[in-house]
N, C-alpha and C positions, 0 to 999 in steps of 0.2 A: 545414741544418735537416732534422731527418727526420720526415717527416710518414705515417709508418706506426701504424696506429690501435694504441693503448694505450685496453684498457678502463678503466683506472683513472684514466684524465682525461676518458672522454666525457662530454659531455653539459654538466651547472653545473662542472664541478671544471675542466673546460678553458679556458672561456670566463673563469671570474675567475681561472685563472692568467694567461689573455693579457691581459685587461684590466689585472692587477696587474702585468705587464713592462710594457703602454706606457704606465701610469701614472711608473712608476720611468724611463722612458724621456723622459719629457716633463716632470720633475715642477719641474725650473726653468721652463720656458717656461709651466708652468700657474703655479707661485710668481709669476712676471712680470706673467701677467694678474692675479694677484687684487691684487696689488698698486698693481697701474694703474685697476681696478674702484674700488679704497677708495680712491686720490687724485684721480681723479672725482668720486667721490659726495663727499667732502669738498670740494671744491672747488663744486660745484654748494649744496651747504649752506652756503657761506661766499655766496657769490653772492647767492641767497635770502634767508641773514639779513638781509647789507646792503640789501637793497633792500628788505626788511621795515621794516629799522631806520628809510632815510630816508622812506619814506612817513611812518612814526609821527612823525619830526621836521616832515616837512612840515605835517602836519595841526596839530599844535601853535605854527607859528610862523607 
């Protein structure tokens, strides 16, 4: 890698190209987590409802 300054990437123009490779660099492993984020949170929603649900059954019978 050559790390010899280029004005024309100091500064903002540099930093969101690097971010933009380890974005491209990671962008399964970040795909993986949101993916595991949304089958949580649904699961946790599913959870919740049913125990929403039987209280409402309890109360009724």
């Amino acid at each position: 890698m050559n790390h010899s300054f280029n004005p024309e990437l100091s500064g903002g123009k540099r930093r969101t190209g690097r971010l933009v490779r380890w974005l491209a660099r990671r962008r399964r492993t970040i795909a993986t987590q949101v993916l595991r984020g949304a089958c949580y949170g649904v699961g946790t929603g599913a959870v919740g409802l049913a125990f929403w649900w039987i209280e409402r059954w309890a109360e009724h019978h």
